[in-house]
N, C-alpha and C positions, 0 to 999 in steps of 0.2 A: 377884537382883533384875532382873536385863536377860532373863530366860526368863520372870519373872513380867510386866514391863511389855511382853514383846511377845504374850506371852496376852491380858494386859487389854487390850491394841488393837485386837488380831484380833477378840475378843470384843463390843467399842464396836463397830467398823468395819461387823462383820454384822449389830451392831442395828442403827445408821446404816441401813445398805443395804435391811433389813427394811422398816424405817416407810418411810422414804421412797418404796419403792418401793410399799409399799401407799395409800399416803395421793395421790402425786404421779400414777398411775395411777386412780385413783380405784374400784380394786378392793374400800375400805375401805364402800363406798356397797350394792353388789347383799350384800355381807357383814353388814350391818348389817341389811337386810331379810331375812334370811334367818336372823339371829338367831344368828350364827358369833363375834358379837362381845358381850362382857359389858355394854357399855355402848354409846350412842348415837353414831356417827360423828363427832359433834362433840367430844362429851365425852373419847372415846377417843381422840380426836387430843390433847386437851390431858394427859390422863393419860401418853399415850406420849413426848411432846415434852418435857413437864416436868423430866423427869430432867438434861437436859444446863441448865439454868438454877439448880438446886438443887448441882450436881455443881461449877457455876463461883463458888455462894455457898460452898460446902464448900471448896474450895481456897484460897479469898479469908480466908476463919476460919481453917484451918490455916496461912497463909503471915502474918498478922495485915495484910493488904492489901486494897486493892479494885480488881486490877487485870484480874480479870475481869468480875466483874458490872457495874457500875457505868458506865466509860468506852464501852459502846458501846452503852449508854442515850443517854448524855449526848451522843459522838459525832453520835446518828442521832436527836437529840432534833425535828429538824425534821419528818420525815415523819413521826413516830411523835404528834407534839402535833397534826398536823391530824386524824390516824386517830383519835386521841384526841375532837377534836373532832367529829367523824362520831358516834361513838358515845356520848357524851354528849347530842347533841341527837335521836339515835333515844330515847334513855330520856326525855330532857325530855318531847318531845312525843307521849310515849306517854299523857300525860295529855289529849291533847285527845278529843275525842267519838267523830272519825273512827278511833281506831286500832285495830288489828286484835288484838284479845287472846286470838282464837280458838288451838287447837291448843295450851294450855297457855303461851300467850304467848312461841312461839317466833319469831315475828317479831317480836318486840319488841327481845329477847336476842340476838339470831343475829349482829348486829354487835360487840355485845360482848367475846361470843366470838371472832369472829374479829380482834379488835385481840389479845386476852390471847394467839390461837395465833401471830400474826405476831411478838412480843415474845418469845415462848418460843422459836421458830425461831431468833431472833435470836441463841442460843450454841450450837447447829449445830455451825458451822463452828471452834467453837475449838479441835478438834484439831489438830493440824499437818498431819497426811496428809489431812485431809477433803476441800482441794482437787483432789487427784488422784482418792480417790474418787470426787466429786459429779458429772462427767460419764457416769459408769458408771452411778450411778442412774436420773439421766435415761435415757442408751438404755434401761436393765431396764425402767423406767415404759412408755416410749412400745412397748418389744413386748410387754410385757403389754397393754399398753390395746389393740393391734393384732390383736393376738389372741382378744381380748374381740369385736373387731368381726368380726373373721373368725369367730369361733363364730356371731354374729348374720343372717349371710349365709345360711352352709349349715346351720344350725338358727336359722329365722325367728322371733323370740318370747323369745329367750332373756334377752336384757336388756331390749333395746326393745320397746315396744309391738309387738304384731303386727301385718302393715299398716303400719309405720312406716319408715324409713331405718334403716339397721344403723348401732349407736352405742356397741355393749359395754357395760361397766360405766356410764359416764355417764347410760345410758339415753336420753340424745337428742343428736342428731348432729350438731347445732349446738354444744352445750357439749362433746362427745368431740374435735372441731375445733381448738376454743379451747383446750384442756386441753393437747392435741398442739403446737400453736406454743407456747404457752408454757413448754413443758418444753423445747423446743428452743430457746428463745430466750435461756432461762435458763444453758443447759450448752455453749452453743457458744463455741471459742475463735476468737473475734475478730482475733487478735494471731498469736499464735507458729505456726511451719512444724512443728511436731513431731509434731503428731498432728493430720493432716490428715483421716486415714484415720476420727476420728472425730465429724468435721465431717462427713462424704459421710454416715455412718449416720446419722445425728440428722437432719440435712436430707433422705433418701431417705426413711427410717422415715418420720417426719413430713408429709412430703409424700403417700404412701401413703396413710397414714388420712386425712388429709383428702380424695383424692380418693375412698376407699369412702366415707367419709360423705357426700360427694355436696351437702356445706356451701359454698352461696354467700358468708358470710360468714366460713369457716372458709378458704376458698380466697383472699377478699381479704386477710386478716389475713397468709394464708401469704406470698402477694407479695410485702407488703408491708414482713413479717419478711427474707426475703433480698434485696432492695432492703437493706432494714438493715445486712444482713451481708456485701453486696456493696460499698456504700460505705465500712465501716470495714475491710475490708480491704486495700479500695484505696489510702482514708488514712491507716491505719497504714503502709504502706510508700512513702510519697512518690509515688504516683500514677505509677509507673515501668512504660512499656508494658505488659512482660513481666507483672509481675503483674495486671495488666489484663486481658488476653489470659484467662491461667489461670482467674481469675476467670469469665469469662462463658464458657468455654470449660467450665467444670464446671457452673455455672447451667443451661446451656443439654443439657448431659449428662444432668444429673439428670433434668429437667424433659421430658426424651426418654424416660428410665426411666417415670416417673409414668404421662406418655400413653400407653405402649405397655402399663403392665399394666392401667391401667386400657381399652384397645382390646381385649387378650387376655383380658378379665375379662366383657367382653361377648360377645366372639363364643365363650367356652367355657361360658361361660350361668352363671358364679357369677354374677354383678351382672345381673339381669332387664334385659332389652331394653324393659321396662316403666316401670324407672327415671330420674331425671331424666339421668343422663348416656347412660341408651341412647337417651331421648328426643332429648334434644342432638346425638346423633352421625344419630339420624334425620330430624333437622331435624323433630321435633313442637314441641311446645307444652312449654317446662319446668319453669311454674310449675304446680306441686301446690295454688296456691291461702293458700298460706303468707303471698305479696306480701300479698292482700287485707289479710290475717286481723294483719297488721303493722301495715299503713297505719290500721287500725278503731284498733289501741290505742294510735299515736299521737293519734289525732284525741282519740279517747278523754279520754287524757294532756292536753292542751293544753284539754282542757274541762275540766278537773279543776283544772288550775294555773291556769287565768284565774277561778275562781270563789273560790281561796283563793292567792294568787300569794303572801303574805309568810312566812306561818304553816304551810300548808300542811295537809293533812287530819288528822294524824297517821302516827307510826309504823304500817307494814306493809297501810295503807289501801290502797295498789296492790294487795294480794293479795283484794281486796273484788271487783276491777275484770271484765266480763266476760273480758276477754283479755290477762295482763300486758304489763305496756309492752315488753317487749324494750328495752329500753334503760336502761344503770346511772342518765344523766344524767335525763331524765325520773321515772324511779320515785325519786328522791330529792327532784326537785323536790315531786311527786307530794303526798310524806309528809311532810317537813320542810321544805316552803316554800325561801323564797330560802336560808336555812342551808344546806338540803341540797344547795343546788346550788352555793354556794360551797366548801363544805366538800367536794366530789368533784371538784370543779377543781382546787382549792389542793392538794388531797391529792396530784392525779396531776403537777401544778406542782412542789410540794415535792419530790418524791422525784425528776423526772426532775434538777431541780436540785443534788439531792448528788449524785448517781450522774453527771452530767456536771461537775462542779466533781473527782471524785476521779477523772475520765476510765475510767469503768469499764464499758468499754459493755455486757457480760448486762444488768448493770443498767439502764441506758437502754433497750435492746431490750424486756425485760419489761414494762419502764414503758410503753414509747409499744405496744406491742400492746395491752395491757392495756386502756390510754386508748382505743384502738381499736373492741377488741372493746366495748366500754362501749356504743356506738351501736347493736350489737347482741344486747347480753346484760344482766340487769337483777340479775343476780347474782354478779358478778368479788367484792365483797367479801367474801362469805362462801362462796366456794370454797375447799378446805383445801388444793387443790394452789397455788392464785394465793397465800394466805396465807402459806404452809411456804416456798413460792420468794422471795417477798417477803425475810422475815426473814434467810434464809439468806444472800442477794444484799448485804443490808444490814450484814451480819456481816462477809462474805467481804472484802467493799469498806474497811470499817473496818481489817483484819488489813494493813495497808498493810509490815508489817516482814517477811511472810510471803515467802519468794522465790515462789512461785506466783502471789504475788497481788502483789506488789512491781512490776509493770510496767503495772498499770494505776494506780498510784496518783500522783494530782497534784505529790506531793512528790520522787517520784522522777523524773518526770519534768523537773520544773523546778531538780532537782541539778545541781550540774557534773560 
């Protein structure tokens, strides 16, 4: 039995590694256009994910228990009843005039879905070894996804638009960006000295794509995330010089790496002297015209929500709009009136709320990027990397009796 349960681990462990790295890389996307895949990205992610939520009902029935499935429903029932509420009121107010039922009524569902893939995520991590795992995915994600972008460079057209910023699988360089902090936001250890070694990758990796994607909003996010990761580190160890020191002394390392490949990436002529950062280093003009074409679909936005501020137009009405909003909080106000825009506050309120109440900061980190990126992207909820990291986060956080995960947990901390 102890040669067949370390088969069936191995076995688990490389599916684990499989999906996630396809799904968190967003590899599962040019795959699915290209028709490698049996069913739709969406769908395929909840086919894949499903098994470990069927796997923890099947355990629960053989033991006559419900000590998997059940409690970490119930645990994470806060975030999970706003997400709730989000998608609920996309279906309500699909009945209004404005809503968009084009494309086979995928913008109506898309939220749906992504509540049912976050909930599935949610038993992930109920293996015991997963935690040591789930940093290993993230790096395999983020040099996939790196690599994706590196193809886009030196064969122009390959994912992205031609003409456009190199972005890999994501296809646009702003959400490749976004994808990249969040995977690093998620797998980075906050806390312990033991694997420092892959802290430096996750944060270099990461930092890398966002500078080839050449994302203003991917570059603030990134800041913003080790700000994150520079404070809890410093207050996880009592703010004691020496850590201090180390601290900005590797920030400022990395951040030395980044500039120089991206300097060595112009003057060797991967990255076009034509692009915004050769323009930047030229002292041109950096905006591509983007700013404008932003600012039009705010105004846009804010015509939209003053002409129906309670109710809102209906479900997926922003996708009517000449220029999507670039933004989660607007396009929800957009479609679902004042709901939609309480229900994306509360959401990202709620969750940073447990994940700070169980002192567990990935979770905090993913949340406040997340909240972040929102002012720049109009689609974090039905992203299946933001979803899968979600669930997992939420999982991982619950497993408080786990020694991996035991030193983020509120309880253990407030022990004698």
């Amino acid at each position: 039995m102890g040669a067949l349960s370390r088969i069936a681990s191995s076995l688990s462990g490389l599916y684990i590694f499989v999906v996630l790295t396809l799904f968190l890389s967003i590899a599962d996307q040019p795959l699915g256009r290209l028709g490698y895949l049996p069913l739709n990205p969406t769908l395929c992610a909840v086919v894949l994910i499903a098994p470990f939520m069927v796997l923890a009902m099947v355990r629960d029935l053989a033991h006559s228990s419900n000590a998997r499935l059940l409690p970490p429903l119930v645990a994470n029932r806060g975030p999970y009843a706003a997400f709730f509420f989000i998608a609920a009121c996309s279906l309500l107010y699909s009945i209004l005039p404005g809503a968009f039922w084009s494309e086979g009524g995928k913008w109506i569902f898309l939220l749906v879905y992504g509540f049912s893939i976050s909930i599935l995520a949610l038993y992930i991590p109920q293996a015991r070894w997963f935690p040591k795992l789930f940093p290993y995915c993230g790096l395999s994600a983020l040099l996939l996804l790196g690599w994706s972008i590196y193809l886009d460079i030196t064969y122009p057209g390959t994912f992205a638009t031609l003409g456009q910023r190199a972005a890999g699988f994501p296809g646009n360089a702003n959400f490749a960006a976004l994808v990249a902090v969040m995977i690093c936001a998620a797998t980075l250890d906050y806390r312990s000295d033991k694997r420092q070694w892959m802290n430096v990758l996750l944060l270099m990796t990461t930092g890398l794509i966002v500078v080839t994607t050449m994302s203003r909003s991917g570059g603030l996010n990134f800041l913003f995330l080790v700000g994150i990761f520079s404070f809890a580190r410093m207050a996880e160890n009592g703010w004691r010089p020496r850590e201090i020191i180390r601290v900005l002394s590797v920030t400022g390392l990395l951040g030395s790496i980044c500039a120089g490949v991206a300097i060595a990436a112009i003057i060797t002529g991967t990255i076009s002297e034509h692009s915004r950062l050769g323009r930047l280093m030229s002292n041109k003009q950096v905006d591509d015209g983007s700013a404008a074409s932003r600012l039009f679909a705010v105004r846009e936005s804010l015509r939209l929500i003053n002409d129906a501020p309670l109710l809102g137009h209906g479900t997926g009405h922003a996708r009517t709009m000449r220029e999507l909003p670039h933004n989660l909080y607007l396009q929800q106000w957009v479609n679902n009136g004042a709901a939609g825009i309480v229900g994306i506050v509360t959401f990202f309120g709620v969750s940073l709320f447990t994940f700070a109440r169980r002192r567990y900061r990935p979770g905090q980190a993913l949340t406040l990027v997340a909240a972040l990126g929102g002012v720049f992207s109009h689609n974090i909820l039905d992203q299946r990397c933001f979803l899968i990291l979600f669930g997992i986060l939420l999982g991982l956080s619950y497993q408080t009796t786990r020694p991996a995960m035991a030193r983020y947990s509120w309880a253990a901390l407030r022990a004698p």
